[in-house]
C-alpha positions in Angstrom: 6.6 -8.0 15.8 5.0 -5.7 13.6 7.0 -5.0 9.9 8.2 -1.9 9.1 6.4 -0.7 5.8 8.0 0.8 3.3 8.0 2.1 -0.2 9.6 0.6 -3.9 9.9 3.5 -5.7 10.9 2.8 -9.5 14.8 3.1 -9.2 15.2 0.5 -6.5 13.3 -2.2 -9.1 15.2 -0.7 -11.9 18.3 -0.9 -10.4 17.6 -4.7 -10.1 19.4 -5.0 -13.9 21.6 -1.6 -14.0 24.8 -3.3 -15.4 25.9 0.2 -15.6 25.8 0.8 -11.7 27.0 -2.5 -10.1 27.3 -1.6 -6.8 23.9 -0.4 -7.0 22.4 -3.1 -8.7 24.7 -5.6 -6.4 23.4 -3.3 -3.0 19.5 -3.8 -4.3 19.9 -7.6 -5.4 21.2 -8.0 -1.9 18.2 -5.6 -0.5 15.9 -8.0 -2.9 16.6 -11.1 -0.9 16.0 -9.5 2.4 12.4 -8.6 0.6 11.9 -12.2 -0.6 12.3 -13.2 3.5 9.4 -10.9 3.9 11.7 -8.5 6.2 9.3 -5.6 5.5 6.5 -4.8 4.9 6.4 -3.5 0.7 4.2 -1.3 -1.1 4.7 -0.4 -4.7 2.3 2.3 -6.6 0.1 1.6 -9.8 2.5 5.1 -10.9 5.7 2.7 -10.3 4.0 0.0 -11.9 3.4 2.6 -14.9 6.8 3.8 -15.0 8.1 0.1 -15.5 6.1 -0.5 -18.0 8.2 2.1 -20.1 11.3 0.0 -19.3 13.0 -1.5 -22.6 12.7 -5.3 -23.0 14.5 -7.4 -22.2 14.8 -5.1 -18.7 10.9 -4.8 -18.5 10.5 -8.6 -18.2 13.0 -9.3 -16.2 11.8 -6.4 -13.5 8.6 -7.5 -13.1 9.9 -11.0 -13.1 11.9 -10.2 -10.0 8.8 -8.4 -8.6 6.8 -11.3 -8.6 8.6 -13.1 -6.2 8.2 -10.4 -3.2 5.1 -9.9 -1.6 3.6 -6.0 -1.9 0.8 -4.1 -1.6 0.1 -2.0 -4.7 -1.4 1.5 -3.5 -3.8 3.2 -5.9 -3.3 7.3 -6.5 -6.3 9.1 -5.1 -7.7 12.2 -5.0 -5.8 12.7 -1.7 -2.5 11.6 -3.0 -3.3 14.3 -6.0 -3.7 16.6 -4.2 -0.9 16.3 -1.5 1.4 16.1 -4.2 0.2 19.6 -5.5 0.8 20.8 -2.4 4.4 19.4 -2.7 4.7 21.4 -5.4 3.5 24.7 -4.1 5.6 24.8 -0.9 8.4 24.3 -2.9 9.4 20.9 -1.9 10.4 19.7 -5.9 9.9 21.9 -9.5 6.9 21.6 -11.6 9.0 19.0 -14.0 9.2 16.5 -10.7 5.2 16.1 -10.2 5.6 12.4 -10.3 8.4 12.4 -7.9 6.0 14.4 -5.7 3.3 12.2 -6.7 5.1 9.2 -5.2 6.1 11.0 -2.1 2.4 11.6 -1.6 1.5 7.8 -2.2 3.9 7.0 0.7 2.8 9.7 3.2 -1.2 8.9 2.6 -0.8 5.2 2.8 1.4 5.4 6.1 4.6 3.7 4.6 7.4 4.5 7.0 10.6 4.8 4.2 10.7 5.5 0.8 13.5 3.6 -0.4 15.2 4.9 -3.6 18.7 5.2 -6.0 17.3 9.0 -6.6 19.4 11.1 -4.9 18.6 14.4 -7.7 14.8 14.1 -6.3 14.3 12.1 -3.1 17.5 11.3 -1.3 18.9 14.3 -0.4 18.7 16.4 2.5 16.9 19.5 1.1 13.9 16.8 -0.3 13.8 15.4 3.1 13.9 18.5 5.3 10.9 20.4 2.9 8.7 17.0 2.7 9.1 16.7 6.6 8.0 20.2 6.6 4.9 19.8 4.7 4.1 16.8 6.5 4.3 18.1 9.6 2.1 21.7 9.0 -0.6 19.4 6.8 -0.8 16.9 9.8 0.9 13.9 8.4 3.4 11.4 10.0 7.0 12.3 8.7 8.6 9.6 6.7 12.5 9.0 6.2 13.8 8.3 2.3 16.8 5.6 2.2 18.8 4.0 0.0 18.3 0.5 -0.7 22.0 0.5 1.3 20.7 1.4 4.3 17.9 -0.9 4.6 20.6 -3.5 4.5 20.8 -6.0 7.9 24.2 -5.9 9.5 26.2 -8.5 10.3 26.3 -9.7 14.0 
């Protein structure tokens, strides 16, 4: 069977050591181990890569220590990813001072992934994102994609 593919935005791994949000951090330690079974299929963005890099140590080492032992694909920002986020932008879907939150909604929709999977409910987990993204997706010919909560990507038990 063929994995579903989905997308680490920044807050998921950051929320891998937010002592400050335990039942967020406990919710994406136990999403972690579903991603170290190979459950899905990751991909992670040379922007989140960037954007963890500005973590503080300890944090920063410990992140991309936990990243290490998942399996991703790290997706590239292209031209095409540019310029679908600007278009983001112009229909509305986030503000001027969310271009990188539009920049990774981009990266998901041009390289196919099925669910972003994110803590940011402000930018990407909220109905209003959703509903304006699908939008643009739709009228500029691209699949529609969901955005979860690490939560909800959760196996139940049986």
């Amino acid at each position: 069977m063929k994995k579903i593919k989905i997308y680490l935005d920044t807050s998921v791994i950051s929320h891998l050591a937010a002592e400050d949000t335990p039942e967020k951090m406990h919710d994406t330690l136990d999403f972690w181990q579903e991603l170290k079974r190979d459950s899905y299929k990751v991909t992670i963005s040379d922007l989140t890569i960037a954007e963890l890099t500005k973590c503080p140590e300890p944090k920063r080492t410990l992140l991309f220590e936990h990243l290490s032992i998942i399996n991703y694909d790290e997706a590239q920002e292209t031209q095409e990813t540019i310029a679908l986020a600007d278009d983001y932008l112009k229909q509305g879907v986030l503000n001027p001072k969310s271009r990188d939150d539009c920049r990774h909604i981009a990266i998901v929709t041009i390289f196919e992934c099925k669910y972003i999977v994110s803590w940011n409910f402000k930018h990407f987990v909220n109905i209003k994102t959703i509903n304006k993204v699908q939008a643009v997706n739709k009228l500029m010919g691209y699949d529609e994609i969901s955005i979860l909560p690490p939560s909800m990507m959760l196996e139940g038990e049986e």
